[in-house]
C-alpha positions as CSV (number, residue, x, y, z in Angstrom):
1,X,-48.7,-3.5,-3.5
2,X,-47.9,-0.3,-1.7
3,X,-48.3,3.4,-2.5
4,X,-45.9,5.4,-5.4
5,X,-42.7,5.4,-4.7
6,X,-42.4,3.4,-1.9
7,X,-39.9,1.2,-3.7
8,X,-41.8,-1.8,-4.9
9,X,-40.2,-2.2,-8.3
10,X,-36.8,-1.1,-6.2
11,X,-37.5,-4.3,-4.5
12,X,-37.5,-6.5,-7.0
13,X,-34.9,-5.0,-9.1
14,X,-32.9,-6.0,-6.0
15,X,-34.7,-10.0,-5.6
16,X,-33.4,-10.4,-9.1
17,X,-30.3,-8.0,-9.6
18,X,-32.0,-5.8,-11.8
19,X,-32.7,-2.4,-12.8
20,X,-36.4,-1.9,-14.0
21,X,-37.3,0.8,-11.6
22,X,-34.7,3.3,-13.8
23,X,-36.6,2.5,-17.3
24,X,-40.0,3.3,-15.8
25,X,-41.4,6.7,-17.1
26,X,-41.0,9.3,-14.1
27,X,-40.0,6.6,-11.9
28,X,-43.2,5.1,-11.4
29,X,-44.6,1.7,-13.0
30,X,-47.3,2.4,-15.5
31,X,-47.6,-1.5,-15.8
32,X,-48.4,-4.4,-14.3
33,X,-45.5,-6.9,-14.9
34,X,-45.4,-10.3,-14.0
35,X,-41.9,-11.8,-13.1
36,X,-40.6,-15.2,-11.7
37,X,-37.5,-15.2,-9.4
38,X,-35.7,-18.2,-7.9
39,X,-34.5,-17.8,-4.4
40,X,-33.4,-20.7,-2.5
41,X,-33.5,-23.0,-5.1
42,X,-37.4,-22.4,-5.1
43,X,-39.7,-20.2,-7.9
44,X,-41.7,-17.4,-6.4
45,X,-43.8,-15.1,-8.9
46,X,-44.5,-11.4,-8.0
47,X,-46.9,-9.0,-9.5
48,X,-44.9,-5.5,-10.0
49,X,-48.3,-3.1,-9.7
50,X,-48.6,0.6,-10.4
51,X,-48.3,2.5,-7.1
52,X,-50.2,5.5,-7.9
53,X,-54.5,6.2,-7.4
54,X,-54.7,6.3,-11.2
55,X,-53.5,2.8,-11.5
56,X,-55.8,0.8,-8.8
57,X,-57.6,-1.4,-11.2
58,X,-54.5,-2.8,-11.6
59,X,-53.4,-3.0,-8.1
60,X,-56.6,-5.3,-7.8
61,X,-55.4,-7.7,-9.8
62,X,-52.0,-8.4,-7.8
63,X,-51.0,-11.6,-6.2
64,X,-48.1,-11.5,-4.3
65,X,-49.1,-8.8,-1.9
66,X,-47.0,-6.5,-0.1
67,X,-46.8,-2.7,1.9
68,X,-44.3,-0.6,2.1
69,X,-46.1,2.2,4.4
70,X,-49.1,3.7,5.4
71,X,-50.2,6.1,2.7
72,X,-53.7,6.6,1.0
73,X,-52.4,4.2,-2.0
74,X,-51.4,1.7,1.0
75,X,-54.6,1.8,2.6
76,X,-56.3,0.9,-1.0
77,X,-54.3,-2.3,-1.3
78,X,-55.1,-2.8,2.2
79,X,-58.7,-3.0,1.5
80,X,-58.1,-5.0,-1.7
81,X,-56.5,-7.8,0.0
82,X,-59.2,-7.9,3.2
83,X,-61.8,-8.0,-0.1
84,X,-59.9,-11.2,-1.3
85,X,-58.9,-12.8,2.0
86,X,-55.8,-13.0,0.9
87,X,-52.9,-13.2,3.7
88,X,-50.1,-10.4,3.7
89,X,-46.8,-9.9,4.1
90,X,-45.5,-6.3,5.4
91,X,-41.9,-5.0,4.2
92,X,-41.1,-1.4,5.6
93,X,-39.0,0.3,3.1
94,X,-36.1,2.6,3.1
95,X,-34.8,2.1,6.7
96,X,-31.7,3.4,5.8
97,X,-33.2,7.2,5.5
98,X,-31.8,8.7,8.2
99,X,-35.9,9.8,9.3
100,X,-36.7,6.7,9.1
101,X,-39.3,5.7,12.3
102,X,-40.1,1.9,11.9
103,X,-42.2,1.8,15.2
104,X,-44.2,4.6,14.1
105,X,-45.3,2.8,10.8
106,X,-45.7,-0.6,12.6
107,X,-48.1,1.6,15.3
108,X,-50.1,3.4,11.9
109,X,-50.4,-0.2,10.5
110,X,-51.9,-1.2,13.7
111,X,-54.4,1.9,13.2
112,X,-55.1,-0.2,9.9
113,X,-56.3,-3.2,12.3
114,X,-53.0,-4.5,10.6
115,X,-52.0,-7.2,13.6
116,X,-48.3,-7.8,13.5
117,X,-46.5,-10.8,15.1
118,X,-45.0,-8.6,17.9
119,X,-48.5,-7.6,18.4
120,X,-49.9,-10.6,19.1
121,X,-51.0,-11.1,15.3
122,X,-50.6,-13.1,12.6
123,X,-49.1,-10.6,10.2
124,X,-45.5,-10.7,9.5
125,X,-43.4,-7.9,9.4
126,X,-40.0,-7.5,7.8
127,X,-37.5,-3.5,7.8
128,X,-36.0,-3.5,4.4
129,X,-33.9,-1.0,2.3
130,X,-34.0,-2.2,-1.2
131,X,-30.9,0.1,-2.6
132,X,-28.8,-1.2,0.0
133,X,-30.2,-5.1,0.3
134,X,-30.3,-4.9,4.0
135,X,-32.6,-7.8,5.2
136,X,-33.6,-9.1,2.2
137,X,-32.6,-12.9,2.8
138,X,-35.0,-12.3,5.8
139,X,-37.7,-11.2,3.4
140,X,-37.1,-14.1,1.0
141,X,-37.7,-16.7,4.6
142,X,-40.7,-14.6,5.3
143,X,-42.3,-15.6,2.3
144,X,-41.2,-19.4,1.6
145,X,-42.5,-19.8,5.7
146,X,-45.8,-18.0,4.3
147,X,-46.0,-20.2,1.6
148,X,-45.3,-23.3,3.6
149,X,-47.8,-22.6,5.8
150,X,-50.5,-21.6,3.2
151,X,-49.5,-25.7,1.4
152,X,-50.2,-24.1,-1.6
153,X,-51.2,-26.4,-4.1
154,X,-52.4,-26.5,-7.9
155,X,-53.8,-29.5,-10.3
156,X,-51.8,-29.7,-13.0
157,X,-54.5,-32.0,-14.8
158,X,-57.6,-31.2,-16.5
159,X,-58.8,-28.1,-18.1
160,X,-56.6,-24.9,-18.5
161,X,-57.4,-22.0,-15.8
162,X,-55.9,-18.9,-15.0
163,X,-55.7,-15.0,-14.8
164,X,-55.6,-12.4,-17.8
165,X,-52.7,-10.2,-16.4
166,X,-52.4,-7.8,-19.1
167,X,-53.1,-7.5,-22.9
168,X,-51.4,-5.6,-25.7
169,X,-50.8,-5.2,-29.3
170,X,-46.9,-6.1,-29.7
171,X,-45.7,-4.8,-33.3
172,X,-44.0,-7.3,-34.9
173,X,-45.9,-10.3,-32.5
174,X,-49.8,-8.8,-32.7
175,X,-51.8,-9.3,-30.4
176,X,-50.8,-10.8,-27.3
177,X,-52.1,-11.1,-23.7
178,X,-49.6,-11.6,-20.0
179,X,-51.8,-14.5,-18.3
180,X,-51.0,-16.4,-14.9
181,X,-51.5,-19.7,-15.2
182,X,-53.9,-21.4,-12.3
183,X,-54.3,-25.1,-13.6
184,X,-53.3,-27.4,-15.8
185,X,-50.5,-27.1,-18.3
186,X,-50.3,-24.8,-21.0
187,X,-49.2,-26.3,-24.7
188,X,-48.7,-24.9,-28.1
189,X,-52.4,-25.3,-29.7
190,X,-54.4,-25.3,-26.6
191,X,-57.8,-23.1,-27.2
192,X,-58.0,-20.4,-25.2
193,X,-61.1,-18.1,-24.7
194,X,-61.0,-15.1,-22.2
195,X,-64.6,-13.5,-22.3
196,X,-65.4,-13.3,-25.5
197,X,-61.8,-13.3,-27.1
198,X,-59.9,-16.8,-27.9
199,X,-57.0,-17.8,-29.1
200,X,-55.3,-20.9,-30.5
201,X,-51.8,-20.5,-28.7
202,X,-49.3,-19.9,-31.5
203,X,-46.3,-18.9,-29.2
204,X,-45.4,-18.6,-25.8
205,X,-42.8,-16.3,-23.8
206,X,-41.3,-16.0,-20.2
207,X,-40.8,-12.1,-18.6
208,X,-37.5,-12.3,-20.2
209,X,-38.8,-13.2,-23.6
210,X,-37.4,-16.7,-24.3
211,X,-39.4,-19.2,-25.7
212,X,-41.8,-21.7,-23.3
213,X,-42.6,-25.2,-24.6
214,X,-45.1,-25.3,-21.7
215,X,-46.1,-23.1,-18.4
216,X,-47.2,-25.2,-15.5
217,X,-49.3,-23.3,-12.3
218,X,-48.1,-19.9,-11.1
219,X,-45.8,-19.3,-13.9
220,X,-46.8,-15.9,-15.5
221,X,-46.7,-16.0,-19.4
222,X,-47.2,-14.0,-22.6
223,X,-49.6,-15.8,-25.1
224,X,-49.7,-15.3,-28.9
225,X,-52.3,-16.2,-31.0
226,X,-55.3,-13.9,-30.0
227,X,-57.9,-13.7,-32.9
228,X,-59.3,-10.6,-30.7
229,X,-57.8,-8.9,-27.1
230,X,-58.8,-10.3,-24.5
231,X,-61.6,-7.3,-23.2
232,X,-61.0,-5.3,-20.6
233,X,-61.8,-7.0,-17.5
234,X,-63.5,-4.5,-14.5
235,X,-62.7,-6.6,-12.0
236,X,-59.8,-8.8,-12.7
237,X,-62.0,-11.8,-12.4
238,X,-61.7,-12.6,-16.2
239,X,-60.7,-16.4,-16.2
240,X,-58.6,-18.6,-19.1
241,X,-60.1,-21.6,-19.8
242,X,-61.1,-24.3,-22.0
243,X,-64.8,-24.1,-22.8
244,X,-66.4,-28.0,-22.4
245,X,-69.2,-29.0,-24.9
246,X,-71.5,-29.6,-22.7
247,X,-71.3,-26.2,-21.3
248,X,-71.7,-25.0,-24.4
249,X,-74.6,-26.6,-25.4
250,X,-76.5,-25.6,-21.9
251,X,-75.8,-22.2,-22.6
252,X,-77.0,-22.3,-25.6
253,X,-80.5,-24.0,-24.0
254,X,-81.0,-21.0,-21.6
255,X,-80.2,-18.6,-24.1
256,X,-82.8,-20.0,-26.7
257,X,-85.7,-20.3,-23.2
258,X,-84.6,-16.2,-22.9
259,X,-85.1,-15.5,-26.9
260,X,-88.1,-17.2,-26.6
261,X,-89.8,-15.4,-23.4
262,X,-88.6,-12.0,-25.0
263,X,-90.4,-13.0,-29.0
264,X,-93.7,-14.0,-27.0
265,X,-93.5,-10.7,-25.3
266,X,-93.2,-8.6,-28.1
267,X,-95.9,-10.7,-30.0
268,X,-98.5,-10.1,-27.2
269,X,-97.7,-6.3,-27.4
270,X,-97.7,-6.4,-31.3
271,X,-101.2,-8.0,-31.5
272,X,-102.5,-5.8,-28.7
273,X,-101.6,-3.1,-30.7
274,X,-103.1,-4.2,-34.1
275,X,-106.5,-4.7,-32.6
276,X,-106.1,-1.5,-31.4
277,X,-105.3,-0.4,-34.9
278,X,-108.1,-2.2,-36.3
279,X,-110.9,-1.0,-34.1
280,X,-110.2,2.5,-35.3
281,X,-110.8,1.7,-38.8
282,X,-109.8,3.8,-41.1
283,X,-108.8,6.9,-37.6
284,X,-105.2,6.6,-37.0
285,X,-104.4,6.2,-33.1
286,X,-103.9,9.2,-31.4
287,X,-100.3,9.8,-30.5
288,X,-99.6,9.0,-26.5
289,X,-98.4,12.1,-25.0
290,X,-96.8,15.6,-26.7
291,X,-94.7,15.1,-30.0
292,X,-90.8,15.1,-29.9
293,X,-89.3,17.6,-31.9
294,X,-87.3,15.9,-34.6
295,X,-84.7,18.6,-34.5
296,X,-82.9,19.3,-31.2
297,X,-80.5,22.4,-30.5
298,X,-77.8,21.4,-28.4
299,X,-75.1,24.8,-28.0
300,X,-73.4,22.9,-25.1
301,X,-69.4,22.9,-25.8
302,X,-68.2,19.5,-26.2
303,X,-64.6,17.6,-26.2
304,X,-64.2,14.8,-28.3
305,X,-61.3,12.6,-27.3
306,X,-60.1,9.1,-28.9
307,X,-57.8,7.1,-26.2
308,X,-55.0,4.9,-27.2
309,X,-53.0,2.7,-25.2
310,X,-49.7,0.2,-25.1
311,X,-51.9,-2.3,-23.9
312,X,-55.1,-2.9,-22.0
313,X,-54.6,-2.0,-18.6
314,X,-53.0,1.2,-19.6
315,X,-56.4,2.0,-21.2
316,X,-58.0,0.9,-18.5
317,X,-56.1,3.1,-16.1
318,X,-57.0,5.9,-18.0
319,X,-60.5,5.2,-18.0
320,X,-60.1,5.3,-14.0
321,X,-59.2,8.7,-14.7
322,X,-62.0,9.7,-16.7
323,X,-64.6,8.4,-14.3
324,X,-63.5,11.3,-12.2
325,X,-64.8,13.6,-14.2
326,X,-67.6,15.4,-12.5
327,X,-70.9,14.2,-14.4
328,X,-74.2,16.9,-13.8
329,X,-75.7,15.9,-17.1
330,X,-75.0,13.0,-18.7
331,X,-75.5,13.4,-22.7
332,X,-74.9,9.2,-23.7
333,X,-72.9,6.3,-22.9
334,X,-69.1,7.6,-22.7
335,X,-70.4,10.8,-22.8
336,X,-69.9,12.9,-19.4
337,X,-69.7,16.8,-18.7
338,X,-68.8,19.4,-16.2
339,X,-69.9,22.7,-14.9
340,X,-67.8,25.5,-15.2
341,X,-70.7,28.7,-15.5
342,X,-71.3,26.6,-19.2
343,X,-72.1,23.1,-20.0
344,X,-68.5,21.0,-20.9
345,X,-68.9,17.6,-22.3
346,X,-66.6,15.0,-22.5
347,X,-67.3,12.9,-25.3
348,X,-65.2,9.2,-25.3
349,X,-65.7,7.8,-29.2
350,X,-63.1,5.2,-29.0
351,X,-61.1,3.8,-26.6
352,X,-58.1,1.2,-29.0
353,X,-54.7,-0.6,-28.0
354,X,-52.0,0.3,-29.8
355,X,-50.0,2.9,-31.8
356,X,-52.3,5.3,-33.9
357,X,-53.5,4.2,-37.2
358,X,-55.0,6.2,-40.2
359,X,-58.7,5.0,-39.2
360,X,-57.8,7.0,-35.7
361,X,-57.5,9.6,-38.0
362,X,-60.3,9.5,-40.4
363,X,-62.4,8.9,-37.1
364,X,-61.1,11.7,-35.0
365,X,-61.6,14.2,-38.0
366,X,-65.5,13.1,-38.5
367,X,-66.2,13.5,-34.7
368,X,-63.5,16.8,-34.5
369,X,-61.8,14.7,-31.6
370,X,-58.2,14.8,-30.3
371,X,-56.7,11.1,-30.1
372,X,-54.7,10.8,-26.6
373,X,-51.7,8.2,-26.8
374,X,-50.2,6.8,-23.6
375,X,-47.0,4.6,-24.7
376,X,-47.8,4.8,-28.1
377,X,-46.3,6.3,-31.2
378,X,-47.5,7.7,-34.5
379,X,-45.9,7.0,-38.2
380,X,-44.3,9.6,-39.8
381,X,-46.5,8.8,-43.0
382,X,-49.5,9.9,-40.8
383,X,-48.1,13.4,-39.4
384,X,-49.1,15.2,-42.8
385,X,-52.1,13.6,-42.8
386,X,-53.2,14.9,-39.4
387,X,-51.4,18.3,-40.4
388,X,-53.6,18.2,-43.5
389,X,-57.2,17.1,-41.9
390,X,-56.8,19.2,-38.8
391,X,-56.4,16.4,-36.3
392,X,-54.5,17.2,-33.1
393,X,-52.9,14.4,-31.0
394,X,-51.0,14.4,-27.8
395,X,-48.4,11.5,-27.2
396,X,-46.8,11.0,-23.7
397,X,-45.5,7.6,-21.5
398,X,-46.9,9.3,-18.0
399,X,-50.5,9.6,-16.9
400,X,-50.3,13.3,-15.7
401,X,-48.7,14.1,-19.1
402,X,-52.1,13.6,-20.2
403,X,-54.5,14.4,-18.2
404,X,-52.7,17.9,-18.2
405,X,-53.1,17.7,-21.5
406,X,-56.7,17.5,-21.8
407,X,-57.2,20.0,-19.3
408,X,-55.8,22.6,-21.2
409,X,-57.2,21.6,-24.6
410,X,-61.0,21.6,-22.1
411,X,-59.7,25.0,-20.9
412,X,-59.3,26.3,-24.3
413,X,-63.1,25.6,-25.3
414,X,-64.6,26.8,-21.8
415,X,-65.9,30.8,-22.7
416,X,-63.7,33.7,-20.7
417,X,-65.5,34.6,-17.5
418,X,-66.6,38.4,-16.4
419,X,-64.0,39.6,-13.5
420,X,-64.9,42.3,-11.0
421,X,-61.3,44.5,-11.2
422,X,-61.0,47.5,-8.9
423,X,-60.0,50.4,-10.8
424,X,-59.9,53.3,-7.8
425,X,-61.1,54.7,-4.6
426,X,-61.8,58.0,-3.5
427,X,-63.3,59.3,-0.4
428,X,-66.0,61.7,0.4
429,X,-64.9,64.9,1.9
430,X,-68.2,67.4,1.0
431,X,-71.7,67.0,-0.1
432,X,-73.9,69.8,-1.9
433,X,-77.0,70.2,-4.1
434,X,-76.7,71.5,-8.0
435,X,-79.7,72.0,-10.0
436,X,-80.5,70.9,-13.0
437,X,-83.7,71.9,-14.7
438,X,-85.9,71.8,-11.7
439,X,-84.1,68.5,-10.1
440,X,-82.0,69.0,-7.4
441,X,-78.8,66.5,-7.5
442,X,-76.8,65.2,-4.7
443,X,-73.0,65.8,-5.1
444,X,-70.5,64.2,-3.5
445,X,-67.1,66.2,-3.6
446,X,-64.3,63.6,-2.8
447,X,-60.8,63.0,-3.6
448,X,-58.9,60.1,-5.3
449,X,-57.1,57.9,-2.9
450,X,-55.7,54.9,-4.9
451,X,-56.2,54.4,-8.4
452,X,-58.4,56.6,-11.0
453,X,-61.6,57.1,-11.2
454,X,-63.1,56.4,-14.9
455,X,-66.5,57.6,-15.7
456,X,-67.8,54.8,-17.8
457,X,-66.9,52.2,-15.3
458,X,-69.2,51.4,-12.3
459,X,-69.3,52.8,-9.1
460,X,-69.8,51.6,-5.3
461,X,-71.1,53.7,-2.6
462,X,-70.5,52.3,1.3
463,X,-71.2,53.8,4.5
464,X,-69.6,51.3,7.2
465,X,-69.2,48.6,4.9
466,X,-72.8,48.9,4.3
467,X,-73.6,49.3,0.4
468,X,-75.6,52.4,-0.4
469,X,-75.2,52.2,-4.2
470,X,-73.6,50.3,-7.1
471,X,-74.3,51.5,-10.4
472,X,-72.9,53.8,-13.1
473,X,-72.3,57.6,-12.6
474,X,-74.6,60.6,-14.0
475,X,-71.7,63.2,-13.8
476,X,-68.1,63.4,-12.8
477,X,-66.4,67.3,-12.9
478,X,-63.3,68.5,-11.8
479,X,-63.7,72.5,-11.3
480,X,-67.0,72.5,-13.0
481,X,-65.6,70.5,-16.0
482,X,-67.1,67.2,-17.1
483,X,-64.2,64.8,-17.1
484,X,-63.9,61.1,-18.0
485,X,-60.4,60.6,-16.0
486,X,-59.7,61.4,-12.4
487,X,-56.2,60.6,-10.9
488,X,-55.0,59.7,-7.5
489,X,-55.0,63.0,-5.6
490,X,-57.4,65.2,-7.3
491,X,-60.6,66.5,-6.1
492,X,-63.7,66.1,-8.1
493,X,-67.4,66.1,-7.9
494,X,-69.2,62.9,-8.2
495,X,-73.0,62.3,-8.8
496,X,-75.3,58.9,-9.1
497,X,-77.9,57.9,-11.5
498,X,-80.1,57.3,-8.3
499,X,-81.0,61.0,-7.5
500,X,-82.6,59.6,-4.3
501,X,-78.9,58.5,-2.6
502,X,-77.3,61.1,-0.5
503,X,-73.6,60.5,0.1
504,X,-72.3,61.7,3.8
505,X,-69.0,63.0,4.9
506,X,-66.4,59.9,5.5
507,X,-68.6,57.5,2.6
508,X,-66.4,55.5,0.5
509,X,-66.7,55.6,-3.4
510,X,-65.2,52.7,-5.3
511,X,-64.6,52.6,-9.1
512,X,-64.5,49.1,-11.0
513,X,-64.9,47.7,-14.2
514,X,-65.4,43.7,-15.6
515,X,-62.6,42.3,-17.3
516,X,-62.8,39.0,-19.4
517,X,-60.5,36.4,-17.7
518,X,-59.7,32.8,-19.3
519,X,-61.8,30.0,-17.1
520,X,-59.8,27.1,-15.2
521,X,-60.6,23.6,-15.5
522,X,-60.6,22.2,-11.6
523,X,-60.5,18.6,-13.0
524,X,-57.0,17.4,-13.0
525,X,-54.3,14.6,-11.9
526,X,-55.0,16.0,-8.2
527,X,-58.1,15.1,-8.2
528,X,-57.2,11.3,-8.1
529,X,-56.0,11.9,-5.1
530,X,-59.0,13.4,-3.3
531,X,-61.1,10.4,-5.2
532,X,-59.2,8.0,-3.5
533,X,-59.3,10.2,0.0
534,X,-63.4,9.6,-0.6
């Protein structure tokens, strides 16, 4: 675990002679993948997680922890593994940058209340440079001592436990979930229920994709043979395992004790009510408190967005995102909207895993939602179809792809903003009286200095930068002319609306209009950053 590219996936690439870390999209893993790698004639499974803010659910469910540096993203998986008392190994990456200060990020781990071996701690602490190998083989004795001195242990009797890793809809295999076994042994035809998902194990693959008769503790598989994907689990604490009869039949005891306390409840009220009803006769009871209207009007702008995803966590991720939309008023559940001088809400119908079907379609036209794919593609059957109903759709295989993405499309709907936009200056050299009728009118005889002056805009009158006036004009003349255009240099005449305001010598007259200006959505992939600053 470690922050973006800090080289995690480098690392492994170079445990097992690899190269993953060149397939990722943008050069940063979008998944969590779970691998198994022999060194020293011994197996060790790592967890390759996501290194960037947008991905920290799935950091939380890693198990071979390392950090590669002290970033905000470090500092994250630094507090996940303190919350799981789990122990740590440290690997400082890329020491063959030629700025590369080791003792400086060993002192900022300190700061962490990271304690290293050389500081008296328990922590170990290993310079690395995955491109170029160097001290790897260390590394590798780092963790087998770790492990040795952990004795880390599993039953490989009993009933079948362990950790739902990742879930996904494969194309030509269905639905199928990444699991880490915890306990037991896991067989063709076991039962398997993951919340309220199960499976009868059809098939089952290693990370390279080769068949598995059987996956014994700590060996990370793929499963086939879910009726339904496993859901998505908040916390990572979703556990395999095979449900025993008894427990079953206790559950179903406290559930039927709840049912029951809830149906005597709402009897009580019901009969409370009914005598209520009959006391009255043949008087209907009065109505408690003022009538709802049956009709609301609601002229907030909304966004409508469908969310699809390669596989769980991927949805899950972006749903992280999503929750960092500023909230001021939530409308209903999914629902969330944000303040930009008018209401903008963000309205989540459906969030599914895998490519985009035709019922995405038919349900993103009856809501006027635009379905957002991450890692997912679209048949070329359905194209017309969403050409022909109006349906928009943005594909892309990196998070910021998206999220750009909606900002814009949330842009387009917020309304164009009024913009204050100087049009001139002038400056006041004169001031006389004119009468008109039997008013006497204030003139202020100035000259252009920047700009134009245009009669139908407004006007602002300051006397050492305090403001005297701001309002439109009553007259502007050049030579006893009423003009509508003054340019830079010429003299004119200038009078106010407010008879009552008389300009001095030296006053400053500014001329400015309101222009309509697009509105800018401050929501965006930076502001996963500052979320995980808070």
């Amino acid at each position: 675990m470690g922050h973006v590219d800090h080289g995690k996936t480098s690392l492994l690439d170079a445990l097992r002679h690899t190269k993953v870390a060149e397939g990722e999209a943008g050069g940063i893993t979008q998944h969590i993948g779970a691998f198994t790698v022999k060194v020293n004639d011994r197996q060790v499974t790592f967890l390759d997680t996501p290194g960037h803010a947008a991905f920290s659910a799935l950091r939380s469910r890693g198990a071979q922890q390392r950090n590669d540096g002290v970033m905000e993203q470090t500092r994250e998986s630094l507090r996940m593994i303190k919350e799981a008392n789990a122990p740590m190994i440290v690997a400082i990456n890329k020491i063959d940058k030629h700025n590369a200060d080791v003792d400086k990020t060993k002192r900022m781990l300190l700061q962490e209340a990271i304690q290293l071996e050389e500081f008296g701690g328990d922590v170990q602490c290993v310079p690395i440079s995955a491109t170029k190998g160097t001290n790897l083989s260390q590394l590798v004795d780092a963790i087998l001592v770790q492990t040795d001195l952990m004795n880390l242990r599993s039953e490989g009797k009993g009933p079948i436990e362990g950790v739902v890793i990742e879930s996904k809809v494969d194309p030509g295999r269905g639905r199928l979930c990444t699991a880490l076994v915890e306990r037991g042994v896991l067989r063709k035809s076991s039962i398997l229920v993951a919340g309220t998902a199960w499976a009868k194990v059809r098939g089952m693959f290693d990370h390279t994709g080769n068949p598995l008769t059987k996956a014994t503790p700590s060996t990370p598989v793929e499963v086939i043979g879910w009726r339904d994907l496993p859901s998505r689990p908040k916390m990572a604490h979703q556990i395999i395992q095979l449900r025993q009869n008894m427990e079953m039949t206790e559950k179903q005891k406290q559930d039927e004790e709840v049912i029951k306390t809830k149906m005597d409840d709402y009897n009580k009220e019901y009969k409370a009510m009914l005598a209520e009803k009959r006391k009255q006769g043949r008087y209907k009871i009065r109505r408690q408190g003022p009538r709802q209207k049956e009709i609301v009007d609601d002229d907030s702008i909304r966004h409508s967005v469908i969310i699809k995803g390669d596989a769980d966590g991927s949805v899950e991720a972006i749903l992280d995102v999503l929750d960092t939309y500023d909230c001021h008023s939530p409308m209903q559940d999914g629902c969330y909207s944000l303040w930009y001088g008018s209401c903008v809400h963000l309205l989540l119908w459906a969030t599914r895993v895998g490519d985009i079907s035709e019922s995405d379609v038919k349900l993103a036209e009856a809501f006027q939602a635009c379905i957002y794919g991450f890692n997912v593609a679209i048949p070329e059957k359905l194209k017309p179809l969403c050409k022909e109903l109006k349906v928009d759709y943005l594909l892309t295989n990196i998070i910021y792809r998206m999220v750009e993405g909606m900002v814009k499309d949330i842009e387009k709907r917020l309304p164009q903003k009024e913009k204050e936009e100087v049009v001139g200056e002038a400056n006041v050299l004169a001031v006389f009286t004119i009468t008109e009728g039997r008013k006497k009118i204030p003139v202020a005889g100035s000259r252009c200095v920047k700009g134009s002056l245009v009669k139908s805009s407004f006007f602002r009158l300051t006397r050492d930068l305090e403001l005297l006036y701001d309002g439109p004009l009553h007259s502007l003349k050049h030579l006893k002319q009423e003009v509508e255009t003054i340019r830079n240099g010429i003299e004119c005449g200038l009078s106010f609306n407010d008879h009552t305001i008389i300009p001095k010598e030296g006053d400053t007259i500014t001329c400015y209009h309101y222009v309509k200006v697009p509105q800018k959505c401050e929501w965006g992939p930076w502001v996963l950053i500052s979320s995980s600053l808070g």
